[in-house]
N, C-alpha and C positions, 0 to 999 in steps of 0.2 A: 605459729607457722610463719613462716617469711614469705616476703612478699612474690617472689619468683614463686614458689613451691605453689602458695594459692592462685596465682594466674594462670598458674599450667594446670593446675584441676579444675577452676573456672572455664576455661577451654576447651577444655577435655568433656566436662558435663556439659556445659553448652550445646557443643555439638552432637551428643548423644541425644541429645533431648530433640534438636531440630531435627537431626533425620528419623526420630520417631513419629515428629509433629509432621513431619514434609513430605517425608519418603513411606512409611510406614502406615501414616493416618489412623497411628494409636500411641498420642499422648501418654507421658507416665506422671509427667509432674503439670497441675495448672496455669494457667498463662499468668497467672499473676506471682506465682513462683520463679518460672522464668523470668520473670522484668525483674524481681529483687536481683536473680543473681547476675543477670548483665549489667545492671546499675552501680553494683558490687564490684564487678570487671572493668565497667568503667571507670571507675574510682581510680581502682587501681593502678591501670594503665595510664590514667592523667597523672599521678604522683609518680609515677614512675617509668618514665617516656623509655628508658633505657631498653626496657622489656618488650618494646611495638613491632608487633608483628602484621603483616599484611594480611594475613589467611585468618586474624583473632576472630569471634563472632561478631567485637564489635565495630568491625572494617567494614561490615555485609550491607550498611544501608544507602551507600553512596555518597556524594560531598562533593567528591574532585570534578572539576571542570574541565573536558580536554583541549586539547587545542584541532586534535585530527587522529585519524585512523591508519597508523601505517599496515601498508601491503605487506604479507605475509607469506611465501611458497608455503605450498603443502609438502609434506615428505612422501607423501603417497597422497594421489589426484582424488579427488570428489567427485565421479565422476556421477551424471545422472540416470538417473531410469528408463527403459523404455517402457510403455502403454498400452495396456488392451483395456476395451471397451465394453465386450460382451463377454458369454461364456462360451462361446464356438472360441474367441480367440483366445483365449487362457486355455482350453483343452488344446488347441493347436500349438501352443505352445508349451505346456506340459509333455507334446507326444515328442516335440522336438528335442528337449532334455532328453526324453527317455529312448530313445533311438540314440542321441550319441551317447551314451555314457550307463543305460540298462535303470533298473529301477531306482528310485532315490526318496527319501524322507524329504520335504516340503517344510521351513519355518515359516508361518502364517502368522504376522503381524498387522497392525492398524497404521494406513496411512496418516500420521499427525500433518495436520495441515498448518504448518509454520515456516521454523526458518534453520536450515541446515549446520550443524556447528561441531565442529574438531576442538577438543577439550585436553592438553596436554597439562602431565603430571613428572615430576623430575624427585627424584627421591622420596617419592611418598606425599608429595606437596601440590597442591593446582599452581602449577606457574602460568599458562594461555591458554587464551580463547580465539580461535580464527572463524568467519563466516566462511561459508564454502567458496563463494565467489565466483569464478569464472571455471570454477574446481581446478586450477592448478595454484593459482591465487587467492587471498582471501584476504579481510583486512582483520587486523587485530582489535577485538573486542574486551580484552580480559578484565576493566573494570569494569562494564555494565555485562558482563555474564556471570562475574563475581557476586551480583548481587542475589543472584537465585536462591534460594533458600536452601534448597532441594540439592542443589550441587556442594560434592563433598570437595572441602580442603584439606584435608588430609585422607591418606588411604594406606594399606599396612604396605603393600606394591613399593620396592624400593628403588628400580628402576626406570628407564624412561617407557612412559604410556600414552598412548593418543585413546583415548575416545569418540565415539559419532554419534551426533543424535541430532534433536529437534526441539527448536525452542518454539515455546507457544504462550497465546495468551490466553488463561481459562473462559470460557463462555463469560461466567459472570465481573472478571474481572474488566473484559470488551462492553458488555454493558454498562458495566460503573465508569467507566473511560469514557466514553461514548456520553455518558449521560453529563459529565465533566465536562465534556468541551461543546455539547451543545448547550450548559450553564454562561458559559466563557464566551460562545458568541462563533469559536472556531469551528474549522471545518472537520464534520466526522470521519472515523474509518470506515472504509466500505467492510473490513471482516478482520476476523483477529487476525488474520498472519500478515496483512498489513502493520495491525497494529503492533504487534511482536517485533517484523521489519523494522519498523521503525523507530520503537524504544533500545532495542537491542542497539541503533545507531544514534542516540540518545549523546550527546556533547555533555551534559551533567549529568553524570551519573545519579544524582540523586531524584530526578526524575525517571532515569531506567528502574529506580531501586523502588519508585512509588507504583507501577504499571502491575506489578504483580505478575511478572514473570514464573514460568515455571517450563519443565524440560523433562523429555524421555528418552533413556539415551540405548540404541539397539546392534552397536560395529565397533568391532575392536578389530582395528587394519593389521594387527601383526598376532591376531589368535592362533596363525598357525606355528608361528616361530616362541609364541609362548607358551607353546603343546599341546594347546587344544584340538581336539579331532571333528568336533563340530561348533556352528554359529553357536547353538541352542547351551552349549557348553561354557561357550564364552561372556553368554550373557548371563549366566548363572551367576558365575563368579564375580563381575562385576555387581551385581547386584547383592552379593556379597562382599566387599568391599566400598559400599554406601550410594552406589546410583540407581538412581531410581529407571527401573526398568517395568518395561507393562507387562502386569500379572495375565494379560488375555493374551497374549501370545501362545499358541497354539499348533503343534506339531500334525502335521497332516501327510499321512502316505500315498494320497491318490488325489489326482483333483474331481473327483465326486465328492470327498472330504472337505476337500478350499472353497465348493462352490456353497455345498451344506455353512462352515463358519462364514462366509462372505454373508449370506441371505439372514443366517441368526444377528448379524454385525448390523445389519440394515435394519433390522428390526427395532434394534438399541439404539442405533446412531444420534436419533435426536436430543435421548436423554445422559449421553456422556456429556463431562462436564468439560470437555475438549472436541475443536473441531477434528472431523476426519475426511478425507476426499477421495479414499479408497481404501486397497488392503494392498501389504507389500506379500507377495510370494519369492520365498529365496530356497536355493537346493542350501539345506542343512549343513553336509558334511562337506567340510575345507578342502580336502583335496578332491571331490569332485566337480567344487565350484572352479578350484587350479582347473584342472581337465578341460571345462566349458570354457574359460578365460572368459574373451571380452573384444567387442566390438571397438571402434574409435571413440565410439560416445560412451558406450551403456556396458554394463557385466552382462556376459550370456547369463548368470547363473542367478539373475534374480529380475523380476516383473510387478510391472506395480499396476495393480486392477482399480483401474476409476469408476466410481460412482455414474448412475451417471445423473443428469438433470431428476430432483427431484421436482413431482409435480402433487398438487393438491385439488379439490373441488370447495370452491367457498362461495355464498353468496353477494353479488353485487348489489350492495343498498344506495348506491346514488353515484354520478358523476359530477365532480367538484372543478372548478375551472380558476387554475393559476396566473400573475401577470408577473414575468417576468422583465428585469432593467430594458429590454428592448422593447416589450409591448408586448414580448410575443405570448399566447394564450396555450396553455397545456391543459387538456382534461385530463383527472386521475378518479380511477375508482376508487371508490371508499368502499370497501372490503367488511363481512361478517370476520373478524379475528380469525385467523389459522395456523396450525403452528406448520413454518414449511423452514427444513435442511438447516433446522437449531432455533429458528427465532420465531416469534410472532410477526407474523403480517397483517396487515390489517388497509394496507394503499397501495396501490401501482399506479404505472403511467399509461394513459391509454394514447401516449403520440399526440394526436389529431382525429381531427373529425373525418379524415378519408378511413381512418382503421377502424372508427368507431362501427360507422357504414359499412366498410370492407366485411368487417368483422360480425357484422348484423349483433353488436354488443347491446342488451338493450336493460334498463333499471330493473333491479327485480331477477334479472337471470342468474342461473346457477353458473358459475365460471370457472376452468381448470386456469390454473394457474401456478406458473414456475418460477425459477430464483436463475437470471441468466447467469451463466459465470456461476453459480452458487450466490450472487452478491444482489441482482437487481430482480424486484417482484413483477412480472409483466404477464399481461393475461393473454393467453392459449386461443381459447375459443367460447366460447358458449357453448352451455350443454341442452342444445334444443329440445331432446328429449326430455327432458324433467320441465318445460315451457308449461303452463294452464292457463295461460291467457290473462294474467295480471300486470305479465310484463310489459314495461311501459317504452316507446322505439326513443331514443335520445334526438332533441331537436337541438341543434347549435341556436346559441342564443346571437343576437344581432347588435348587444350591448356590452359593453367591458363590467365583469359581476363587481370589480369595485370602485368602478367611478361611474360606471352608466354612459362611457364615452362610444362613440361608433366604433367598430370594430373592423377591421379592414383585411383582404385578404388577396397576396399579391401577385400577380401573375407567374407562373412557374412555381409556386411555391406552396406546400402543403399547411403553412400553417394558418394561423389566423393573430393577428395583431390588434392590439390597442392603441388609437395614435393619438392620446390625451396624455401628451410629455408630461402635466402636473397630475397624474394619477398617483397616488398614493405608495399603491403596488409600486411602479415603475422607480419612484423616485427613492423607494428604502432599494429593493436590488439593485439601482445603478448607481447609489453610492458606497455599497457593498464591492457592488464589483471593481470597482475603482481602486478600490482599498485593496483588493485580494492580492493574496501572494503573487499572483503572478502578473497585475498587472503593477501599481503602485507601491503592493507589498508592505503596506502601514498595518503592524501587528496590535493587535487588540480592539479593532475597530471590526470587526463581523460582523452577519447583518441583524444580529441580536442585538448588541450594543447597537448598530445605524438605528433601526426601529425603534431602541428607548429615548433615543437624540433627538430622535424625528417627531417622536410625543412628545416631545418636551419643547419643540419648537426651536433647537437648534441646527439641526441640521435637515434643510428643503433643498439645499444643490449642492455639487460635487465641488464647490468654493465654496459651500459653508466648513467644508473642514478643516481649510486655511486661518477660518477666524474662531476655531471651537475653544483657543485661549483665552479668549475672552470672556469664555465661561468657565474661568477655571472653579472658583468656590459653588459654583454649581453642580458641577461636576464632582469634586471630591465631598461632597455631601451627600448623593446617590448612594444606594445602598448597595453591599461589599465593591464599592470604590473605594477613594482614599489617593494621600499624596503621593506616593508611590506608582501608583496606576497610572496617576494623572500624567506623571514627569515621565512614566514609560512614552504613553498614548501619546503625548504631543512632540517627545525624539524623535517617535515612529514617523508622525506625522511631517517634521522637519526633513529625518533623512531623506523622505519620499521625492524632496523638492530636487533632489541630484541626479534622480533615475533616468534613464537615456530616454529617446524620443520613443520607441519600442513602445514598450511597457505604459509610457502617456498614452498614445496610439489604441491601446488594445484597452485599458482602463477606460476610455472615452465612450463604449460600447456603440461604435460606429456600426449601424448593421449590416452581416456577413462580414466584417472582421474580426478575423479571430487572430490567436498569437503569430500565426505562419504569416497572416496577411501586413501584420501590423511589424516584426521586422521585415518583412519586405519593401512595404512602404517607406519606413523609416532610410532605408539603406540608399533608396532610389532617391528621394526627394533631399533627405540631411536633416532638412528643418520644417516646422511644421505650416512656417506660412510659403514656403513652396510649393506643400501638400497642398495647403488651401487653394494656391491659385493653377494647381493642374485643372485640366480640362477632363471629360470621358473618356476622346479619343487618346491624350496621352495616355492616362490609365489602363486602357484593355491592351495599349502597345507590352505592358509589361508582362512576362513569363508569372500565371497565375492568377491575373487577376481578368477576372472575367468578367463578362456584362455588365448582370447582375451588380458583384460589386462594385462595380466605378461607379455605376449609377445611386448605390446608397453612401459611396461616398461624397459627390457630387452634392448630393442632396443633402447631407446631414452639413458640408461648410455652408450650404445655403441660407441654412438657416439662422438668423439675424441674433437668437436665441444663444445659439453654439456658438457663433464668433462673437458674443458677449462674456459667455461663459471662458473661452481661452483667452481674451482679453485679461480679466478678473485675474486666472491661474498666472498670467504672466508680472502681472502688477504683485502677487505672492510670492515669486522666486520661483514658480514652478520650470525647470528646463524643459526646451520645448527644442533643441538639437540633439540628434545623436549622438552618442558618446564612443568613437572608435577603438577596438582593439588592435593588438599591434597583429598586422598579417603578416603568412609565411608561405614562399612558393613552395609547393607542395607536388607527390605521383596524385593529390585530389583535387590541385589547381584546375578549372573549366569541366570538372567532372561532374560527373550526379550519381549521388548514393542514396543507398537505402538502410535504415536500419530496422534491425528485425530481431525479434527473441529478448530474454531479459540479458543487460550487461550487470557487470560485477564491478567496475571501477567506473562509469559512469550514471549519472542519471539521463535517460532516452535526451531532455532539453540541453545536459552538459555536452552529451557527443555531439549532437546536434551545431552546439557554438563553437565547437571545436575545430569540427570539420569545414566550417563556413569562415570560419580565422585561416586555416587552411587552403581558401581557395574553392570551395564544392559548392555544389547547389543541392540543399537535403533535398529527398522527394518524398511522397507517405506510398507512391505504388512502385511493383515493380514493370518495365515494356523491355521493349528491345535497345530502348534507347538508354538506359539503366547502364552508368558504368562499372560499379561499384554496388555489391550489398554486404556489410557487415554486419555479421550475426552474432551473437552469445547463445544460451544456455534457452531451451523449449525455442527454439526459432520453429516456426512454421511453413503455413504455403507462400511469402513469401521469398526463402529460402527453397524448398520446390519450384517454386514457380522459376527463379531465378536459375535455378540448374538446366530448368527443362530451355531455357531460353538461351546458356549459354553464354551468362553477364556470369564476369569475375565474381567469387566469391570470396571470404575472407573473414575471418575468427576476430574476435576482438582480440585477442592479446597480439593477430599479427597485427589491427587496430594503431594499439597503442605501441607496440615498438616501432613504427615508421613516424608516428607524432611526437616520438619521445628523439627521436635522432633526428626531427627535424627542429623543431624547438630548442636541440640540446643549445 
């Protein structure tokens, strides 16, 4: 057999075999069958470059490194859902369909809670992949969606096709992720469809290709021009033609029916092996969904029912008290294990000692307790009825649980502090913090690695990680370290020295400074021994910076401690000036905006600098004095609020065409 003839049956079986393993989850041939015959393909293909094709099996694990994401139009818009919450409002919206347009069949599918994605095919072949985006825009993803198992590259369909679905990250493949980068020292995902978000926008592919992606794909935008008469039709067919589509989709002619699979769906929820955050209800048939059309945002002809907050009862067996880089002390309950809205919990935060009180929380009691957002464990109330009198009332302690330092707590202020600068606690998170991405940004340095540095007696302050070269055979001696880590770690460490006054600023963990406060400061003053030598009353003269703050900045250059420690970083090449971008008069020159809802071509901190290059003053609320609010996609009650007030409003894409012809 020559060598073409066997690449193209190598290809051929390959791909039968995967969407048996991926799509089907009934194997025909062993995994160790498969590895001979892609090793065989691989061969191949390497003597014989002639024959390289992009769509081969053995293109699917990534490699490439991109440089960037170009923007994308849709041919037809993505646009979003609108929401109900209960079952009064999904009936009342079910009667709405059925008053304009008379009786209808209902497709009832599973909200996947991931990441939206349009999947074009050009003669039978996968050519792109686009994020939804701003849903008229999207950015092109086609090598890191290429890598899905599950998605087919070829299809018997010989002309042009768009697909829609949802990319996700399996329950267990978020925990092996998760458990990855709390190894690494990084910071984790708060839930898969972050973590999905954000491999799918993965720069090497071959890290999108190790997350273990996977996709359900439920819209085909042109089923009616391709003769289908209904959704439920169209998805058939695709799903005969190799996408994996979900077998629990369910045809419903009344919603007494949608409400019955909704309640069986909740029942299951936790044990799918994907997240979900609702159910989509859509009118089946194509030309009544034509009929209903469609709002500015959302299809009349389809609703998507959210979950809503799951809650649970667990036992609180003790509260456990943390020291964060600033001192400050957080009690968390330490929880009987529960499994709540897919994971196990087992901690929450209880705030402070006012909520504890508030809350009459006490050791020992039974606790309801929810997942906010779906993401964060925080506890409800106390269930006083099931009390017997063992329960024990929590006393705040008067001492820091890991130095034994006095504890202090400050006027106006709910929390409670440790002011023993050499505490232990304090001194691994605030060289942590230092290092985080968003202050300093020195990669590979987490507070996992800080705390093995800090055992090991190299790193006690935020200028020992100016000298951590000095340990270098120390260091690549450390177990899974090595040369390579090392030469990362201390680049990272190097480039750190060029970052603008900003991010020094906010790294410093000056108290009540956070990023908004620290380029502000940065902006007002230039350089940092300005800062040092403001006074209070200059400080609270500036827009934002209040009491409070001046006074813990005040006091933190006070101290003899601090102006040692910037001393030190400047004798290292630390910059200690802000680093100007080039500005531009702007319609957001002396304005104040808001931004609200998720954007699609920026990140919330990208617009944020954009608009401040610009000319604005960002702001986080909306008043009357509000010029400007720019919104994207789920914008909320600041958007409400902003209408009812009568402040300009404005889409991101109008956004970016006024920054794009101002910059041009």
């Amino acid at each position: 057999m020559d060598a073409e003839k066997r690449i193209l049956e190598l290809r051929k079986l390959l791909n039968r075999y995967g969407y048996e393993y991926y799509v089907l989850d009934a194997p025909t041939v062993s995994d160790a069958e498969y590895d001979i015959l892609l090793r065989e393909l691989e061969d191949l293909e390497r003597d014989h470059p002639e024959y390289y094709d992009s769509l081969s099996p053995t293109q699917r694990v990534g490699g490439t490194v991109l440089e960037g994401f170009n923007k994308v139009a849709h041919t037809r818009p993505m646009l979003s859902m609108g929401d109900v919450f209960s079952y009064d409002e999904l009936r009342a919206w079910c009667t709405g369909v059925e008053s304009a347009v008379g009786q209808v069949s209902y497709s009832v599918e599973y909200k996947i809670d991931g990441l939206a994605m349009a999947v074009h095919y050009r003669d039978g072949r996968f050519s792109q992949a686009v994020t939804r985006g701003d849903g008229d825009v999207g950015e092109d993803v086609t090598e890191n969606v290429k890598t899905i198992r599950s998605l087919p590259m070829e299809i018997d369909y010989m002309g042009d096709l768009e697909v829609r679905g949802e990319v996700y990250m399996p329950k267990a493949a978020f925990e092996k992720l998760n458990q990855k980068q709390e190894a690494e020292g990084k910071q984790l995902f708060a839930n898969p469809r972050n973590a999905a978000a954000g491999s799918v926008r993965q720069l090497d592919t071959k890290t999108a290709a190790s997350r273990s992606l996977d996709a359900i794909w439920y819209y085909v935008p042109a089923a009616q021009e391709l003769g289908f008469a209904s959704h439920s039709d169209s998805l058939a067919w695709i799903a005969e033609q190799g996408f994996r589509t979900n077998p629990a989709n369910r045809l419903c002619s009344n919603v007494e029916e949608i409400i019955r699979f909704i309640e069986e769906t909740a029942a299951v929820r936790d044990d799918l092996p994907y997240a979900i955050d609702g159910m989509v209800i859509k009118v089946d048939d194509i030309a009544t969904e034509e009929r209903l059309g469609y709002t500015i945002k959302t299809p009349k002809w389809e609703i998507a029912y959210k979950f809503p907050a799951e809650q649970a009862i667990t036992k609180l067996k003790d509260i456990v008290l943390t020291v964060g880089r600033t001192g400050k002390v957080t009690p968390n309950a330490v929880l009987e294990p529960v499994r709540l809205a897919g994971t196990q919990v087992q901690a929450a935060t209880l705030h402070n000692e006012d909520m504890i009180r508030d809350k009459d929380i006490r050791i020992g009691d039974d606790v309801v307790i929810h997942k906010a957002g779906d993401i964060i464990p925080e506890v409800i109330r106390p269930v006083i009825e099931h009390r017997d009198g063992t329960q024990i009332p929590y006393v705040w302690p008067a001492v820091c649980p890991v130095c034994g330092g006095t504890l202090h707590r400050f006027e106006d202020e709910a929390a409670h502090y440790c002011m023993n600068a050499d505490c232990p606690a304090r001194v691994v998170s605030s060289i942590a913090h230092f290092a985080s991405r968003n202050a300093m940004n020195i990669d590979g340095l987490g507070e996992r690695k800080v705390e093995q540095f800090h055992e090991q007696g190299w790193l006690n302050t935020v200028e020992d990680i100016y000298k951590l070269y000095t340990h270098r055979e120390e260091i690549i001696a450390l177990d899974k370290f090595g040369v390579k880590s090392y030469e990362n770690l201390i680049g990272g460490i190097e480039a750190s020295k060029a970052n603008s006054l900003e991010r020094l600023l906010f790294g410093l963990g000056i108290r009540q400074v956070g990023e908004k406060a620290a380029d502000i400061l940065a902006k007002r003053f230039e350089t940092i021994d300005n800062l040092i030598a403001a006074d209070q009353q200059e400080l609270t003269e500036i827009p934002d910076i209040g009491l409070i703050t001046a006074e813990a900045i005040v006091s933190f250059f006070r101290d003899e401690k601090n102006l040692a420690m910037i001393e030190e970083l400047k004798k290292d090449g630390v910059n200690m000036n802000v680093i100007k971008g080039e500005t531009f008069e702007s319609p957001f020159t002396g304005k104040t905006c808001v931004l609200t809802g998720t954007l699609a071509q920026y990140t919330r901190k990208q617009a944020q600098e954009v608009l401040e290059s610009l000319g604005a003053k960002v702001s986080g609320s909306v008043s009357a004095k509000t010029d400007y609010v720019i919104y994207g996609t789920e914008a909320g009650s600041k958007l409400t609020k902003a209408q009812q007030l009568g402040v300009t409003t404005m889409t991101e894409e109008e956004f970016v065409r006024i920054v794009e012809s101002v910059m041009r």
